[in-house]
C-alpha positions, 0 to 999 in steps of 0.5 A: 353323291350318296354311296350304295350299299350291297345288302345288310341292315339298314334302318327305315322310319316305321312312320314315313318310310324313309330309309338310312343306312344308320340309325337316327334318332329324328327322321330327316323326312318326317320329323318324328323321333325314335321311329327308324327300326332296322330292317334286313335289306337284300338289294343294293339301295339309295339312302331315301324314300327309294330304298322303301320297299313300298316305293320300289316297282319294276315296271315297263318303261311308260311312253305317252299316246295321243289321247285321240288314239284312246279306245273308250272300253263300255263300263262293265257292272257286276250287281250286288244283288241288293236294290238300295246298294245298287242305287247308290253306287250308280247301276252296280259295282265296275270291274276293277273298281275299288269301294271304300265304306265308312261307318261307325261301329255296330252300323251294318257295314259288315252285315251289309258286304256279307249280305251282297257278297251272297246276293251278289255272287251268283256263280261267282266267288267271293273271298271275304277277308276278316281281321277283326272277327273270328271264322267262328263269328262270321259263320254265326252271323250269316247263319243268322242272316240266313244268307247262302254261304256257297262260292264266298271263300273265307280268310281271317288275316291282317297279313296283305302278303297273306292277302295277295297269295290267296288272292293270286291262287283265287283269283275271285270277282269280289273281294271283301276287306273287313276293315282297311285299318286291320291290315299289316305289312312288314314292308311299311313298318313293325307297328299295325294302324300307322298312316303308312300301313294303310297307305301302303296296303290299301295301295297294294289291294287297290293295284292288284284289283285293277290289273283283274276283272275283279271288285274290291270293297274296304270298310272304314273306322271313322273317327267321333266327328264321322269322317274316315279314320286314317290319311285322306289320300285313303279317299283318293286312291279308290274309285267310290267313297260310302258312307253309311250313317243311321238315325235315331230309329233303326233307319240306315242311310247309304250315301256316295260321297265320291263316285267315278262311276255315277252321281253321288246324290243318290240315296239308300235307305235300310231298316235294320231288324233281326235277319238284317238290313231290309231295303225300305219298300215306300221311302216317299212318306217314310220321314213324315209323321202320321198324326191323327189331329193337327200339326203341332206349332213349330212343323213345316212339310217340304219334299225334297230331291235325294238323287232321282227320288223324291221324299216328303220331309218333316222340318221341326222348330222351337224356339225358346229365350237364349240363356245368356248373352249370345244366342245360339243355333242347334241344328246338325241336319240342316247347315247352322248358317242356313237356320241363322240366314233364313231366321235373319229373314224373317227378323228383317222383312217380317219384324219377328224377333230371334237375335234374342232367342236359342233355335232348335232344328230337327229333321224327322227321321234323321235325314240330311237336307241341303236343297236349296228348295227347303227354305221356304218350309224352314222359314214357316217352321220357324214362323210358327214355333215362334208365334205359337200358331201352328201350319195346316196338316195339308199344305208343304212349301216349296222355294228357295228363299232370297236375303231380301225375302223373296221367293226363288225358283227351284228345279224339277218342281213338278215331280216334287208337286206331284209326290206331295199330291200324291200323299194327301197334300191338297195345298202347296205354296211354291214360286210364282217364277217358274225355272228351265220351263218346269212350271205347273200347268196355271190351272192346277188345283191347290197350287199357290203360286207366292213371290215373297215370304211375307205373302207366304205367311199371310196366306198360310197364317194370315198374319205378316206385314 
């Protein structure tokens, strides 16, 4: 049995935690080298993970209870003021909830927290917790936004003990960390950004937030493939994971990949411009094309669920001879497996040939697509930019697409017809099968009604088998 120590020295690995009461050249726990530090320890401890000062809690002994016994307590929302924000969190932010927002660099994530924490708290304070950014720059930014600056406390730190005293002494309702990988603290180790110091820190914030009626947001580096920067248990450990992407325009998506208080399929979309992030007034149209002539070979037209909303999307496809022996797909806003699937179809049932082609894909406006419903549109964009013959400019297509050509069913198909009308569309092809009784009344003007691709092309180009 290991022997205790009364306080002196003792040496801790910056990178796990672990600790000894003499120095190691290679941690036992983690295996890395040269990371144990020596560190002053004022209480009696246990060689090992206990000893961290991160793993040590005086907590109340924890006795279970029957889970019928359980008051269910009513979801308390605060608003953030910001429409689009709002969606996507699922009504607002929940008390004692905490929202991590990941973007890359120069997206809008601080302009967007500034810009709610001003919108947001209405008589409320807010503490806006900077470490990475001077007082200076966060004051021009939001004289420059023209957001009120009234209740919004602000601290420039990377110090969590710092965090934690101002926090107690506040005690605000939103709390704002800008970003989680700035955060530093001397019980994790002497060296700032490690796996430890954010495990450690975002789990000191995050308690805190859910002892109080309070909202805590963190923003996020993420790394060059776009997932969050750091440990994964970082997305386990808050209630809400966010992230905010752009397109090639100034258009900025929000999307919930991880929410305990409501769906994660819904959509927020932004324009950025020289007061900030704007919500966009009429997204319905906002990813098709208004071209005064006829449709270039190549485009297909498809609307599309994002959450409660529907949205009219442009699918693009060229089509050109591989330039070499193995052929390939680009397509980073639809699944490269899809494009190959459905382009399999076509070779197969249809007798067109791509096993010798390179196929290119792109979505207008820089949405992320993965209904099942865009099959259909993607094979006619495909069509098209292999034949050279171009879809008429009103007809969309709607339906999922099966390996032996035929035309699948799609949920909620009547708001996805009634959008598509509704923005100048007078001819829609969609499953001649209808799902969970959503079908069309039979006598609906300009509905189409097709159970195989290659009835959808003859109909639509008049060619096919």
């Amino acid at each position: 049995m290991a022997k205790k120590k009364a306080g002196g020295r003792i040496f801790r690995c910056s990178s796990c935690g672990y600790s000894q009461p003499k120095w190691l050249g290679r941690c036992p726990s983690c295996g890395e080298w040269n990371t144990f530090e020596e560190q002053f320890q004022e209480a009696d401890f246990t060689p090992g993970f206990a000893s961290s000062a991160a793993a040590v809690r005086q907590t109340d002994e924890a006795h279970p209870i029957p889970l019928e016994q359980v008051e269910v307590h009513d979801t308390v929302r605060i608003t953030t003021g910001i429409s689009e924000f709002d969606r996507v969190l699922g009504g607002g932010a929940v008390k004692r909830s905490a929202v991590l927002i990941g973007g890359e660099p120069g997206i809008g994530k601080s302009t967007l927290l500034l810009q709610a924490a001003a919108a947001g708290a209405v008589g409320q304070r807010t503490l806006y917790v900077s470490g990475e950014e001077s007082a200076g720059q966060i004051r021009g930014r939001a004289d420059r936004l023209g957001v009120p600056l009234k209740n919004i406390e602000l601290l420039c730190t990377n110090s969590v003990e710092n965090i934690e005293k101002v926090l107690n002494n506040l005690n605000p309702l939103i709390v704002i960390i800008d970003s989680v990988q700035t955060l530093f603290s001397p019980q994790a180790g002497t060296i700032p950004g490690t796996i430890n110091q954010l495990k450690y820190c975002a789990n000191e914030l995050v308690q805190w937030v859910k002892e109080r009626d309070a909202v805590l947001f963190l923003t996020a580096h993420v790394t060059k493939e776009g997932v969050i920067a750091g440990p994964k248990v970082l997305e386990h450990m808050v209630d809400t994971v966010i992230s905010f992407e752009r397109n090639e325009d100034d258009v900025r998506f929000l999307r919930a990949l991880k929410n305990r208080f409501g769906s994660v399929d819904e959509l927020g979309i932004f324009r950025m411009d020289e007061k900030g992030l704007a919500a966009v007034q009429d997204p319905a149209a906002l990813f098709i094309i208004q071209r005064q002539g006829e449709l270039p070979a190549g485009s297909a037209t498809v609307p599309v669920f994002e959450g409660s909303r529907v949205f009219m999307v442009e699918i693009q496809a060229l089509t050109v001879p591989a330039k070499g022996t193995m052929t390939r797909v680009f397509s980073d806003k639809i699944d490269s497996a899809r494009v190959s699937r459905v382009a399999a179809v076509l070779e197969k049932r249809i007798g067109l040939r791509f096993s010798d082609q390179d196929i290119y894909i792109n979505v207008a406006g820089g949405i992320r697509l993965r209904e099942p419903a865009i099959d259909l549109a993607l094979a006619l964009a495909l069509y098209s930019a292999r034949t050279d013959i171009p879809a008429r400019k009103n007809e969309a297509f709607i339906g999922e697409l099966s390996l032996a050509g035929e035309i699948r069913p799609v949920r909620r198909l009547k708001p996805l017809i009634k959008t598509a009308q509704s923005l100048g569309f007078t001819q829609l092809y969609v499953p001649a099968a209808s799902s969970d009784g959503d079908d069309p009344e039979p006598a609906m003007q300009g509905i189409a009604r097709v159970e195989n691709l290659a009835e959808t092309i003859k109909r639509a180009f008049g060619a096919g088998k």
